[in-house]
FIFI-644195 format. One record per residue (C-alpha): residue in one letter; x, y, z. Coordinates in nm, 3 decimals. Last residue first. Example, Ala and Ser with C-alpha at 12.3 -4.5 7.8 and 13.67 -1.06 7.14 Angstrom:
// residues 2
- S,1.367,-0.106,0.714
- A,1.230,-0.450,0.780
END
This chain:
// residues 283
- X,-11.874,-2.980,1.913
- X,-12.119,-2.979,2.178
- X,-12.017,-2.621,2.352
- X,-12.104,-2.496,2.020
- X,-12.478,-2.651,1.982
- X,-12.565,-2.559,2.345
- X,-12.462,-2.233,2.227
- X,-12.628,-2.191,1.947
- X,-12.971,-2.346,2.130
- X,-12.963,-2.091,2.381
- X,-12.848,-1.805,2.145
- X,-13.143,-1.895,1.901
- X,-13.427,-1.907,2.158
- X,-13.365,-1.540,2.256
- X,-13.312,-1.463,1.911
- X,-13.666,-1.557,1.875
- X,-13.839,-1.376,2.145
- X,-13.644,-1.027,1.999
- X,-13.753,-1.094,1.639
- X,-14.126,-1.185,1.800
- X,-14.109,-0.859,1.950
- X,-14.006,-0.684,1.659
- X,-14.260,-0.793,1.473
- X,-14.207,-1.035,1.160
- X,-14.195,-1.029,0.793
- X,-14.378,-0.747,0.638
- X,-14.134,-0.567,0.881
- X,-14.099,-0.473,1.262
- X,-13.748,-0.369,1.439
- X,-13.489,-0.529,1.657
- X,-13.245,-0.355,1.867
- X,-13.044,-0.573,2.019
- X,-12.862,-0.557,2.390
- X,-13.081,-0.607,2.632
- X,-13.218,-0.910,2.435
- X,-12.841,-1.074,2.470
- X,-12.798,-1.038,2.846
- X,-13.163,-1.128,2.889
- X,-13.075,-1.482,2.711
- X,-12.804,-1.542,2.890
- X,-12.983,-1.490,3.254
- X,-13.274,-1.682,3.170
- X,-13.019,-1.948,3.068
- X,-12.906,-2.050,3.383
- X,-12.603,-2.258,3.305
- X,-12.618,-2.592,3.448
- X,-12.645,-2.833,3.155
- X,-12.323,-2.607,2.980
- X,-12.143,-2.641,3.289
- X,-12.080,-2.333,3.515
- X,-11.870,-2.043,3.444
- X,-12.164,-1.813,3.504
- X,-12.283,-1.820,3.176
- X,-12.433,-1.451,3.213
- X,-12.017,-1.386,3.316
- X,-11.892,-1.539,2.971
- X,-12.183,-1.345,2.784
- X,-11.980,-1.144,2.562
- X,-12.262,-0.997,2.317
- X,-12.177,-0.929,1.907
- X,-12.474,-0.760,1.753
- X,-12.423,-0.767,1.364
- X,-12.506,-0.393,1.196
- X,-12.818,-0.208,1.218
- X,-12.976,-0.420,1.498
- X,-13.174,-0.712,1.479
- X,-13.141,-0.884,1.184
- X,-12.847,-1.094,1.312
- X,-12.683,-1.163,1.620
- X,-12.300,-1.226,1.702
- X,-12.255,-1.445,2.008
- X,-11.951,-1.487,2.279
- X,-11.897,-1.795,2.550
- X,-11.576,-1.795,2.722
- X,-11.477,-2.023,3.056
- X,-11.817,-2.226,3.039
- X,-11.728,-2.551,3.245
- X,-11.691,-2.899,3.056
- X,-11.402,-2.963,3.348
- X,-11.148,-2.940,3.132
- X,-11.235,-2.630,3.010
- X,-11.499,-2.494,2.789
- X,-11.498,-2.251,2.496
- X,-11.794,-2.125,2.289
- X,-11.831,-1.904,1.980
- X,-12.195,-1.867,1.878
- X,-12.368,-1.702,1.558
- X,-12.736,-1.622,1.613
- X,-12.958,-1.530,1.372
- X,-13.347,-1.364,1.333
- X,-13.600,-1.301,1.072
- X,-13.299,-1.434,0.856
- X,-13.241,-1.384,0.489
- X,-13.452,-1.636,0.247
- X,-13.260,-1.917,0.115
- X,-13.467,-2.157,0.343
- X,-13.801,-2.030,0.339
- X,-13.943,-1.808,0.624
- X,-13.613,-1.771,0.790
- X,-13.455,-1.840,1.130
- X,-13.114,-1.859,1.167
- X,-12.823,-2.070,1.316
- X,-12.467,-2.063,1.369
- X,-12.229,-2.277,1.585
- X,-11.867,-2.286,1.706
- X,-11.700,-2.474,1.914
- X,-11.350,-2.378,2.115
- X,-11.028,-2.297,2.040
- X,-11.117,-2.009,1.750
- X,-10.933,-1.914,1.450
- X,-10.970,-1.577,1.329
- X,-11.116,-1.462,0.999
- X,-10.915,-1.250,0.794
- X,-11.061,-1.030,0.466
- X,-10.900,-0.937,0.189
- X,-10.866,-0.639,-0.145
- X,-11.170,-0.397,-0.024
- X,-11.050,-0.163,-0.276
- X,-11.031,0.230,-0.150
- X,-11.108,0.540,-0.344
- X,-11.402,0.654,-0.147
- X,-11.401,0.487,0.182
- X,-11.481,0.160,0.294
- X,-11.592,0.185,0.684
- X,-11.857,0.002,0.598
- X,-12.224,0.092,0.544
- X,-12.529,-0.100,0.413
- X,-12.691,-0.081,0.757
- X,-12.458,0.088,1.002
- X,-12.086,0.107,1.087
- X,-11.968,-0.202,1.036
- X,-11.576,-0.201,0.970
- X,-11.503,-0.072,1.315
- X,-11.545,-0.322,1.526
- X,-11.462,-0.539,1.227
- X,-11.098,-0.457,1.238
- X,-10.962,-0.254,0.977
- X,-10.648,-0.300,0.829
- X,-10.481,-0.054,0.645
- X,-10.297,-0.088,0.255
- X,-10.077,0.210,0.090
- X,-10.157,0.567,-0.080
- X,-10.316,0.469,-0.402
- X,-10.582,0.275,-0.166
- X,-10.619,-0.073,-0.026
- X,-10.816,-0.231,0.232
- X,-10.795,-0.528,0.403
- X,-11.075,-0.664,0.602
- X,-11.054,-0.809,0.983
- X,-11.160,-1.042,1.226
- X,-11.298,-1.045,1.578
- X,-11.457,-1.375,1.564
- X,-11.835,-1.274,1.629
- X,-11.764,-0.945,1.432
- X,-11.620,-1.192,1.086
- X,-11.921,-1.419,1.189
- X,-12.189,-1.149,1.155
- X,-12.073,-1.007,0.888
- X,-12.053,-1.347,0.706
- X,-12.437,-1.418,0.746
- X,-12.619,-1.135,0.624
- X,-12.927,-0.953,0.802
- X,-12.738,-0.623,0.891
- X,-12.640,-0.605,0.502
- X,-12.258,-0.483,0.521
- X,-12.235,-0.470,0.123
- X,-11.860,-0.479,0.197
- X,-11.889,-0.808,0.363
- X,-12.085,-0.940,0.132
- X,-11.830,-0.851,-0.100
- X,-11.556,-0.966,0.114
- X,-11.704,-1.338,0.100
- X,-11.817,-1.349,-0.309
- X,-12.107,-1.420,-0.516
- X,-12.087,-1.659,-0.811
- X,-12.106,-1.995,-0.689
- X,-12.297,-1.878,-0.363
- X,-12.570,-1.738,-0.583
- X,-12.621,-2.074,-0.792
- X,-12.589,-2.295,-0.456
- X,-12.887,-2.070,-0.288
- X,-12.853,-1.771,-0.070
- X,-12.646,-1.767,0.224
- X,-12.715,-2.070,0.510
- X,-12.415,-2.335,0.425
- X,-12.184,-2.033,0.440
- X,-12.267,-2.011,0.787
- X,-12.191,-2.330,0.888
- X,-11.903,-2.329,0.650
- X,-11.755,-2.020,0.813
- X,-11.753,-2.168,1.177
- X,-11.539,-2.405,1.123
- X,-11.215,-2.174,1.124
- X,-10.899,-2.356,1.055
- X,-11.055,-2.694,0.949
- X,-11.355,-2.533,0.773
- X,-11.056,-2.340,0.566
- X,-10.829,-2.643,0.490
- X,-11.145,-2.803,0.377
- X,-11.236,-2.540,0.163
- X,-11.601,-2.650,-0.022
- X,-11.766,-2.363,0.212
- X,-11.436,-2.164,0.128
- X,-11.496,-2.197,-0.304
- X,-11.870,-2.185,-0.255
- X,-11.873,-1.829,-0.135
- X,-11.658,-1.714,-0.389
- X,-11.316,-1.579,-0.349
- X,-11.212,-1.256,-0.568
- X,-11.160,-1.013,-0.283
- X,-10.916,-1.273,-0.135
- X,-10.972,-1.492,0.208
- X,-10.755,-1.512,0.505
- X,-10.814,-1.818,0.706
- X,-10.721,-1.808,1.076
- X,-10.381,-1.858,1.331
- X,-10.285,-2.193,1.276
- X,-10.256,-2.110,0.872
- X,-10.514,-2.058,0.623
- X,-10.504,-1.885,0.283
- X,-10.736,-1.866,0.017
- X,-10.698,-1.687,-0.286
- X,-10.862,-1.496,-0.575
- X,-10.728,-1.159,-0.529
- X,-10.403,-1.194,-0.655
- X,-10.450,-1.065,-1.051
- X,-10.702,-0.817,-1.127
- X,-10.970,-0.962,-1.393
- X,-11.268,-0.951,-1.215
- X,-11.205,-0.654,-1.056
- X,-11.471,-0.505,-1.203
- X,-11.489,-0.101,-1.188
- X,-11.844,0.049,-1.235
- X,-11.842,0.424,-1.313
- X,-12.142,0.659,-1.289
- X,-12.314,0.495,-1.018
- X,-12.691,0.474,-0.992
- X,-12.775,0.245,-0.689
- X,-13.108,0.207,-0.625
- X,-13.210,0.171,-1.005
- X,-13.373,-0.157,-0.934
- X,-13.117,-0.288,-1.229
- X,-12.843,-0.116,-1.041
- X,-13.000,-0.294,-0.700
- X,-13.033,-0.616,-0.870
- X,-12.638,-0.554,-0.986
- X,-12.462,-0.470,-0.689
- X,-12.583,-0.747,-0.438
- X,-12.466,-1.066,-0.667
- X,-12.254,-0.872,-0.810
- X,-11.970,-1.099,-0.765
- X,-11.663,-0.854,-0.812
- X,-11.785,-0.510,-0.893
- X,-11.712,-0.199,-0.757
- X,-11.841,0.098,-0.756
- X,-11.753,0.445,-0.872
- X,-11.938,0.810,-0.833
- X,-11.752,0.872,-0.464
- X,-11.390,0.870,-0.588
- X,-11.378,0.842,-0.976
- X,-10.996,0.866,-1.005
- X,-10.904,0.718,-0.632
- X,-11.121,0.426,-0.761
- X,-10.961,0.435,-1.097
- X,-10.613,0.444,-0.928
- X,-10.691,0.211,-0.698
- X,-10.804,-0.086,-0.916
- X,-10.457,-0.022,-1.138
- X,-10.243,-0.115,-0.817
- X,-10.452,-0.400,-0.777
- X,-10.369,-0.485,-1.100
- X,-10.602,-0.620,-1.386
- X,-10.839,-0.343,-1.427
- X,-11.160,-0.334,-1.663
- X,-11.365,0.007,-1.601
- X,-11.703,0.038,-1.720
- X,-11.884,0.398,-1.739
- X,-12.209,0.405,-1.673
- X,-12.594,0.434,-1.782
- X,-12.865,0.330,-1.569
- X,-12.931,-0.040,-1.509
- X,-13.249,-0.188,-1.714
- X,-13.532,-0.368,-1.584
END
C-alpha cells in the first residue's frame, strides 16, 4: 500500500515549522516519528496534501528534568526517556508506562508528544500526562501557549492542536508519592482492553491522603478519577475497595469491539485500579 500524493516540506527552525503550518493550515501534517502517521497515510485514512517533518528542526530533541517534572522535546523518542534515568527519577511513572507502548523497534523511532498529539484513547502517555496534570507546548507564527491536558484531549484522535500550530514540548509533573500503571492486552504489544494509571500519596501514618487514576480504553479520551474521599483516608489494607472501584466505573464509558464487551472492559478496570493502587502506595 501506497500513501496518496503530497507535498514534502523539510524545515530546520521552529520558526520555519510554523510558517509552513500557518501556510498550509488544515491540508498539512506533521511528521516526527510516524509511527501513527504513516500506516494510516499508507491505509489512505489520512490524505494530507502537505507533510512537514520536523526531523531536522533544531531544539526539539531534548530532555529536561528538574525538582519540579521532566519536560520532553517534540523530537524525543520513546526509548530515549524510558532509558532516562534523570527522567524515571523525576517522574517514575513514565517508564512504567513507556515499558508497555509498542515493541522496542516502535519505541526507538516513535516519539512522546506525538503520541500525545495522535490522542489515541487507548495509548499510554495520554493517560499519564492527564493522571499528572501536565502540559504540551504549542507554537504558532504568532507566539507559544500552554495547554494543560484538561484541555488538550478533547475526544478520540483529537487535541486541542490547531491548524497552523507545532506541538514543540510536553511537561510531566513530578509527583510525592508512588506511582503505578498497568494494562490489560491480548498480547503484550497490543493496546489495552483496559488501563489504569495510579498516583498515590500516604502520610506518615501509611494513611491514603491523595489517591488519583487515569483510565484507558474506556472513554474517548483518558479518564482521570480523584478518589481520595472513596479511599477514605484509611490505610492502604483498610480501604474499602468496593467503594473505589464504583467511584471509577461510574465514571468511564467503555464500549464493545472484536476485542472485548463493554462490560468485561468496565469489570476489568475495576480490578486494575485496585491492584494500581495497591502497587503505588507500595513503592
Amino acid at each position: 500500500m501506497k500513501p496518496p500524493p503530497f507535498d514534502y516540506h523539510a524545515p530546520i527552525s521552529v520558526r520555519e515549522a510554523v510558517e509552513v503550518l500557518a501556510e498550509v493550515g488544515a491540508h498539512g501534517k506533521v511528521l516526527a516519528g510516524g509511527q501513527s502517521l504513516i500506516p494510516l497515510l499508507n491505509m489512505r485514512i489520512a490524505a494530507p496534501a502537505h507533510l512537514v517533518d520536523i526531523n531536522r528542526v533544531a531544539g526539539l530533541g531534548e530532555i529536561r528534568t528538574d525538582a519540579t517534572g521532566v519536560r520532553v522535546g517534540a523530537l524525543v523518542r520513546h526509548a530515549a526517556v524510558e532509558r532516562s534515568a534523570a527522567a524515571c527519577l523525576a517522574q517514575p511513572l513514565l517508564r512504567q508506562a513507556l515499558k508497555l507502548v509498542a515493541h522496542p523497534v516502535i519505541r526507538n523511532r516513535g516519539t512522546v508528544v506525538g503520541s500525545l498529539v495522535h490522542a489515541d484513547p487507548a495509548a499510554e502517555l495520554p493517560a499519564v500526562l492527564a493522571l499528572l496534570g501536565g502540559s504540551v507546548r504549542l507554537a504558532s507564527t504568532t507566539g507559544e501557549r500552554e495547554v494543560a491536558a484538561a484541555d488538550f484531549f478533547t475526544g478520540p484522535m483529537e487535541s486541542a492542536t490547531r491548524p497552523g500550530e507545532l506541538a514543540v514540548s510536553a511537561f510531566f509533573p513530578a509527583w510525592d508519592g508512588g506511582t503505578k500503571f498497568l494494562e490489560v492486552a491480548r498480547r503484550h504489544g497490543d493496546y489495552a482492553m483496559a488501563g489504569v494509571a495510579a498516583a498515590v500519596r500516604l502520610d506518615e501514618d501509611l494513611r491514603v491522603t491523595a489517591a488519583k487514576v487515569a483510565c484507558v480504553s474506556v472513554g474517548p479520551a483518558p479518564v482521570v478519577v480523584d478518589v481520595t474521599g472513596a479511599c477514605g483516608g484509611r490505610p492502604v489494607a483498610s480501604v474499602e475497595w468496593g467503594s473505589v472501584v464504583a467511584a471509577v466505573q461510574d465514571r468511564i464509558e467503555p464500549e464493545a469491539d472484536i476485542h472485548a464487551t463493554a462490560d468485561y472492559r468496565r469489570h476489568l478496570t475495576g480490578v486494575l485500579v485496585e491492584r494500581a493502587i495497591k502497587a503505588a502506595a507500595d513503592v
